[in-house]
Structure formats: C-alpha cells, structure tokens
MIDOSE-1310 file (N, C-alpha, C; in nm, 2 decimals, decimal comma, always signed):
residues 134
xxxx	-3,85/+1,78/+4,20/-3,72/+1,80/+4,13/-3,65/+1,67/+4,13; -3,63/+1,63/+4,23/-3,60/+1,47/+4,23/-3,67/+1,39/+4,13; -3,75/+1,34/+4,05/-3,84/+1,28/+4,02/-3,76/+1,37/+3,85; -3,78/+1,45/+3,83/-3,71/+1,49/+3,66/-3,52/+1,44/+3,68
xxxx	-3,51/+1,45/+3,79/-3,32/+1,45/+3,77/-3,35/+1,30/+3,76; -3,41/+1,21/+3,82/-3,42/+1,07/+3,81/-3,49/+1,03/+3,65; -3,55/+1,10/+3,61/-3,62/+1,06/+3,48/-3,47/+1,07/+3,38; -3,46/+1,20/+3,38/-3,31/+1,27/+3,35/-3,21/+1,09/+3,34
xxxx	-3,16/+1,12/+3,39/-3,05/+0,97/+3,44/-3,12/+0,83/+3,35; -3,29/+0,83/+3,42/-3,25/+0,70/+3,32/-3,27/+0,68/+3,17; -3,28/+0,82/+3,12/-3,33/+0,85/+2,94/-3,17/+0,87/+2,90; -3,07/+0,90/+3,03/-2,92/+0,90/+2,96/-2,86/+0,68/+2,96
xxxx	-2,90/+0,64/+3,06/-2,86/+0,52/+3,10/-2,92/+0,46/+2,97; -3,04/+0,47/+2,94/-3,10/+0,39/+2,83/-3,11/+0,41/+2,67; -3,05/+0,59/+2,66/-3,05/+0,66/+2,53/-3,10/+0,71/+2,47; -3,20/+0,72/+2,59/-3,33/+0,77/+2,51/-3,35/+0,91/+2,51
xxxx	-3,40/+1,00/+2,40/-3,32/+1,15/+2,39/-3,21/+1,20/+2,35; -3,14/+1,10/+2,32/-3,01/+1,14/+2,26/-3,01/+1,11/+2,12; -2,97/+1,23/+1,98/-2,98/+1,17/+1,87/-2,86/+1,08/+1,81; -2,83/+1,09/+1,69/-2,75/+1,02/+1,65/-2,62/+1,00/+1,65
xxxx	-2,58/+1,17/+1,65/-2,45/+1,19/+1,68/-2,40/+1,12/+1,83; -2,49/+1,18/+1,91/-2,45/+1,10/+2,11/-2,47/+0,98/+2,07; -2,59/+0,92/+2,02/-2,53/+0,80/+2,04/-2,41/+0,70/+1,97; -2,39/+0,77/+1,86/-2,21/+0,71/+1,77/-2,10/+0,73/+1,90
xxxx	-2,12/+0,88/+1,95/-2,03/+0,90/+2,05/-2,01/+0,79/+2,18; -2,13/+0,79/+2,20/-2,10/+0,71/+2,30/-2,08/+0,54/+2,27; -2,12/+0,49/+2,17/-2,02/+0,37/+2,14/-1,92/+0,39/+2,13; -1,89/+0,50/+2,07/-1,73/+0,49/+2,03/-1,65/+0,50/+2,11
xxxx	-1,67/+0,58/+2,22/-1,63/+0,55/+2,38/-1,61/+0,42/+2,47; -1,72/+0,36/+2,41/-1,72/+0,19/+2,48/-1,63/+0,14/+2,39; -1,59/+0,14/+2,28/-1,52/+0,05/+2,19/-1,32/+0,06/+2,23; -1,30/+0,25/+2,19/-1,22/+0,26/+2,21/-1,13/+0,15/+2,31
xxxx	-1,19/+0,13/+2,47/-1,04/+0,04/+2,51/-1,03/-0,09/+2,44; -1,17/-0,14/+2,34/-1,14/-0,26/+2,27/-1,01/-0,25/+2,16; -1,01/-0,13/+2,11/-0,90/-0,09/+2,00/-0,79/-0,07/+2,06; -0,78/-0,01/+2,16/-0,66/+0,00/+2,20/-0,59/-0,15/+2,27
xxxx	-0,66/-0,22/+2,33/-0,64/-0,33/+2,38/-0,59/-0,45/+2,27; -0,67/-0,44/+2,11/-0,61/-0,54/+2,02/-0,51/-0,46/+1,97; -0,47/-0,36/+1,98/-0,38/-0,30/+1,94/-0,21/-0,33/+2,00; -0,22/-0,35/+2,12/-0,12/-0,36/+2,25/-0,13/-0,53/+2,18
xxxx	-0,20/-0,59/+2,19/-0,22/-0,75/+2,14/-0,12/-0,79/+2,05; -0,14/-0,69/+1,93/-0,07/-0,72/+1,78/+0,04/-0,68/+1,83; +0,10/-0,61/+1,91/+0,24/-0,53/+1,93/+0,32/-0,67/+1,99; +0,23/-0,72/+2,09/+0,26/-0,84/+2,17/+0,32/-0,97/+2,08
xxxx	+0,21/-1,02/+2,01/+0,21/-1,07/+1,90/+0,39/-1,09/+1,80; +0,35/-0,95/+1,78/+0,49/-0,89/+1,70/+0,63/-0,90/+1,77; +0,66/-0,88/+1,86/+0,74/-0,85/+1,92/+0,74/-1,04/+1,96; +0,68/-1,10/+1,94/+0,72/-1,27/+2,02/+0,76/-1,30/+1,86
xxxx	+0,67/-1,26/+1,74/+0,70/-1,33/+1,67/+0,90/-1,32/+1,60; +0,91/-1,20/+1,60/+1,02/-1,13/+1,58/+1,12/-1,19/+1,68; +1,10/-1,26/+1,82/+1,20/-1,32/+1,90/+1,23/-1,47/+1,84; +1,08/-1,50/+1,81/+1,09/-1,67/+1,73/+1,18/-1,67/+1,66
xxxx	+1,16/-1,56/+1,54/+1,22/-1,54/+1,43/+1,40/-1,56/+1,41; +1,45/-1,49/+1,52/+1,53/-1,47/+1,55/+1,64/-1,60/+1,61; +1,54/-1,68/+1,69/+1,61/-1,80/+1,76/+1,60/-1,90/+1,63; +1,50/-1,91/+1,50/+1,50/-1,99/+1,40/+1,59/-1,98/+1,32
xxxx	+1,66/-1,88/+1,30/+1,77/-1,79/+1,24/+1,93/-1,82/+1,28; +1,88/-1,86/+1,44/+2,01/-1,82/+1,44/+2,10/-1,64/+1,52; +2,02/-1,54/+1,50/+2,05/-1,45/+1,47/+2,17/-1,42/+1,55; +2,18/-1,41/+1,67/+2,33/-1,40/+1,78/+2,41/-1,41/+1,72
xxxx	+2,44/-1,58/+1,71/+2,54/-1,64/+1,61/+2,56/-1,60/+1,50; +2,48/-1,57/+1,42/+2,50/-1,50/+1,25/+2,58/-1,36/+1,28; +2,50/-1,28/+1,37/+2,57/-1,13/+1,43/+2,70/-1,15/+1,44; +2,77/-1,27/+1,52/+2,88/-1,25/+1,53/+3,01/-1,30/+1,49
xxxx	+2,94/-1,35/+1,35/+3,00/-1,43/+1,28/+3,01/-1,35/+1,17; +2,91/-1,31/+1,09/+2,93/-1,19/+0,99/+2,82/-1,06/+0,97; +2,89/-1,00/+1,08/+2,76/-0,89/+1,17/+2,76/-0,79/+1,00; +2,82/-0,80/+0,93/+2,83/-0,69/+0,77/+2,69/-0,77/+0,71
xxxx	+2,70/-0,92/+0,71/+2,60/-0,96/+0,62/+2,45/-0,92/+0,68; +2,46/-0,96/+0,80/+2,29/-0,94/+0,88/+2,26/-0,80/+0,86; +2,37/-0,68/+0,88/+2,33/-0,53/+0,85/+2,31/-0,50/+0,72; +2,36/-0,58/+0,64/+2,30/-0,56/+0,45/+2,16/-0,59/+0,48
xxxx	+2,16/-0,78/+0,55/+2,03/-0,81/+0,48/+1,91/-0,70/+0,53; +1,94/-0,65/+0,71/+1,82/-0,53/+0,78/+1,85/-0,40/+0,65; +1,93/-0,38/+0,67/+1,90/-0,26/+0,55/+1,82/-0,30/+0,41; +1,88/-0,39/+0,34/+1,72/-0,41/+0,26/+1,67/-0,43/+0,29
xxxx	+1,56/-0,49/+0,38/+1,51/-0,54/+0,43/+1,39/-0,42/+0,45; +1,50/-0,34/+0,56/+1,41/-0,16/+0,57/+1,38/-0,10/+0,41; +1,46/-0,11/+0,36/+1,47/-0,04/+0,20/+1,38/-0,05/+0,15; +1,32/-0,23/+0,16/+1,19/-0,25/+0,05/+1,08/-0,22/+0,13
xxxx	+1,09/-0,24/+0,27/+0,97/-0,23/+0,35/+0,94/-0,07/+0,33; +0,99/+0,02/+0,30/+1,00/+0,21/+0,34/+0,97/+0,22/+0,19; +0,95/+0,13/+0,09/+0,92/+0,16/-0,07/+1,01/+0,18/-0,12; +1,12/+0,14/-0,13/+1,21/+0,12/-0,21/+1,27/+0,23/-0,29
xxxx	+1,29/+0,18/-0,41/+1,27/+0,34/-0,53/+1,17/+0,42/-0,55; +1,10/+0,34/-0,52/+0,96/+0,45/-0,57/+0,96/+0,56/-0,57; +0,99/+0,64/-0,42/+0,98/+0,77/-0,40/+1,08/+0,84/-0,54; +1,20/+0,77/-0,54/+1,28/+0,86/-0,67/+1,29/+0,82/-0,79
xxxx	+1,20/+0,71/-0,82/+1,19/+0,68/-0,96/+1,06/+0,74/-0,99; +0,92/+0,73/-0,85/+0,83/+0,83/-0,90/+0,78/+0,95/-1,03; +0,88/+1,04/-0,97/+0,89/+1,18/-1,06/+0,91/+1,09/-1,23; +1,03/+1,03/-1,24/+1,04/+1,00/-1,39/+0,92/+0,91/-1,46
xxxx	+0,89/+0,81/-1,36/+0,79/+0,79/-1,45/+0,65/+0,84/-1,49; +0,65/+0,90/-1,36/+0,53/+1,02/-1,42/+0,58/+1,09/-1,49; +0,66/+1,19/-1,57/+0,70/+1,26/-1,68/+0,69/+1,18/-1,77; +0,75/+1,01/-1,76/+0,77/+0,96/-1,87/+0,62/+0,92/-1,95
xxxx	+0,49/+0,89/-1,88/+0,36/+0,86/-1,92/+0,32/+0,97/-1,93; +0,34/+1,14/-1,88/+0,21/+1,20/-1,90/+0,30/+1,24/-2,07; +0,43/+1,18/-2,07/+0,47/+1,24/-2,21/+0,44/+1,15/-2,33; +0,46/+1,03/-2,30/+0,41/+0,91/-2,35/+0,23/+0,92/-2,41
xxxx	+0,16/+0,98/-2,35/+0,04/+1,01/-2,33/-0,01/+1,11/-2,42; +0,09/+1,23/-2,42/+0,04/+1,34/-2,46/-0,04/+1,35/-2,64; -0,08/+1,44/-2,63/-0,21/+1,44/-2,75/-0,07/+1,40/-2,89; -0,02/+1,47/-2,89/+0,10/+1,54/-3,02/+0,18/+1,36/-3,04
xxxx	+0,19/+1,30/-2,93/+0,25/+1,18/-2,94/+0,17/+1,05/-2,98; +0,04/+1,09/-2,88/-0,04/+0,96/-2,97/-0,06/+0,97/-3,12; -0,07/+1,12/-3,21/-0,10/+1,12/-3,32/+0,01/+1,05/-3,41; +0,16/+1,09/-3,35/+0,27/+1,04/-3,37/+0,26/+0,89/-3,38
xxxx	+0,22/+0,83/-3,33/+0,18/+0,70/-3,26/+0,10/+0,61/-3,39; +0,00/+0,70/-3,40/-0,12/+0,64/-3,48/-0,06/+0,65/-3,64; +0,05/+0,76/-3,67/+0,13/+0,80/-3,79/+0,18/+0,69/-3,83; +0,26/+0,63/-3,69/+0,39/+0,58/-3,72/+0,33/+0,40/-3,78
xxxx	+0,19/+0,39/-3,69/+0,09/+0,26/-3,73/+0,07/+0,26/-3,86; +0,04/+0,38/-3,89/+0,01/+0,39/-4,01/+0,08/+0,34/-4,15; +0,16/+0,40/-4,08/+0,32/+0,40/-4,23/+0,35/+0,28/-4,22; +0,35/+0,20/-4,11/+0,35/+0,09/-4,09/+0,31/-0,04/-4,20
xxxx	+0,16/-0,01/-4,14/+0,07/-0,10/-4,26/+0,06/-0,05/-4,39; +0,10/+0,05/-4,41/+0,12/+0,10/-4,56/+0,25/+0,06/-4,63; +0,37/-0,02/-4,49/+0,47/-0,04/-4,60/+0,43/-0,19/-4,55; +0,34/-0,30/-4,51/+0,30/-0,41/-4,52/+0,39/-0,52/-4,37
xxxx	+0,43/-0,42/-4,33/+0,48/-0,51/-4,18/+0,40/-0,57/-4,08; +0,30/-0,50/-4,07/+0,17/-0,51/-3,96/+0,08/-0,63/-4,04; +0,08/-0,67/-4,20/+0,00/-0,75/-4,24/+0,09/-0,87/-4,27; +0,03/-1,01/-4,19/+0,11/-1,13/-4,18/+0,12/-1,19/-4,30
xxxx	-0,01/-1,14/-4,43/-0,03/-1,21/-4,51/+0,04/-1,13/-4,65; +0,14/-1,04/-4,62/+0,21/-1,00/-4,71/+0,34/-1,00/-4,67; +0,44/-1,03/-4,77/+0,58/-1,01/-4,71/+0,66/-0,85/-4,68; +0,69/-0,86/-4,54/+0,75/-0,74/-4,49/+0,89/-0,71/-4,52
xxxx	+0,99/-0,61/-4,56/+1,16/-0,60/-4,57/+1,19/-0,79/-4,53; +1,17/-0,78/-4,43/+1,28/-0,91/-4,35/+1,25/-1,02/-4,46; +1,12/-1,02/-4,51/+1,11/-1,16/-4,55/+1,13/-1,12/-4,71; +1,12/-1,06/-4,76/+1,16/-1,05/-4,90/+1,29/-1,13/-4,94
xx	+1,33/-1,16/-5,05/+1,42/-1,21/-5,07/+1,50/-1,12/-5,17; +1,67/-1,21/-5,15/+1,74/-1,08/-5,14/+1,82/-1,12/-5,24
C-alpha cells in the first residue's frame, strides 16, 4: 500500500495523470500570488506617483490659496476620467444614426443627389445658381 500512495504523490508532484484542465489549474494557482503581487506594485507605484505629482504642483499651497480652483480642476478631472458625456449624449446619437441610416432616408439621400446633378451643382464643369450671372 505504501508503494501505490508513494507512486500516487509523485505522478501528483510531477503531473503526470493529470489532464488539462488540473494542469491550467494548477498553474494558475502558482501564478495567482505573482498577480496579485504586481498588482499591490502598481497600487505602490500610483500612490508615489500621485505624491510626486502633488509636491511638483505645489498642491498644499494651491489648496490654500484658491481651494475653489483645485476642486474645479479634480472635478473635471473625475468628469473626463468617468466618460464625460457620453453616458448622456449616448442615447441621442444613437437615435440620431440609426435615423440618419434608416432605409426611407438614404433613398431621400440618394433623391436629393440626384436633383442635385440634374440641376448641375455637383458638376464643376457646368455653371451652378451661384455662378450664373445675374
């Protein structure tokens, strides 16, 4: 019995027997504290850069000098970083393209090209209204 629990152990130690799924698992197990570890890194990182930032700036002094301006500039600042308008200009410009788009309007479209070059605007080598003489 001893002799299978030991075969056992080293087909787990070396992988052998295990299909594909155990073995993804089990890297991903070994990797994990590397991700979390560059993870903590960039936080590190971030958080010195943002102190630099701050001593290059100025920032104390600026706060207490015109603490209204530095709260504008963080609020846009957040504003653009959080997507700005998008979220509520979103909806309209999607209405405005799938209407822009729609079948009934490109014909409209292709009409209006039409009448166009039928009254000679679109052709450079004929005179259009503007250039006629008057």
């Amino acid at each position: 019995m001893t002799g299978t629990c030991r075969a056992g152990e080293r087909a787990v130690r070396t992988g052998e027997g295990m299909d594909s799924n155990e073995r993804a698992a089990e890297e991903e197990r070994g990797r994990a504290p590397d991700l979390s570890g560059a993870i903590h890194d960039l936080g590190v990182e971030a958080r010195a850069l943002a102190a630099r930032f701050g001593r290059a700036v100025e920032l104390e002094r600026r706060m207490g000098e015109t603490p209204g301006a530095v709260l504008g500039i963080a609020a846009a600042a957040g504003f653009v970083l959080g997507g700005g308008l998008w979220p509520l200009l979103r909806p309209f410009v999607k209405a405005a393209v799938r209407s822009a788009f729609s079948p009934g309007n490109v014909l409209a479209w292709g009409a209006a090209l039409g009448t166009l070059r039928a009254a000679r605007w679109l052709e450079p080598d004929q005179p259009g209204p503007s250039q006629l003489p008057h």
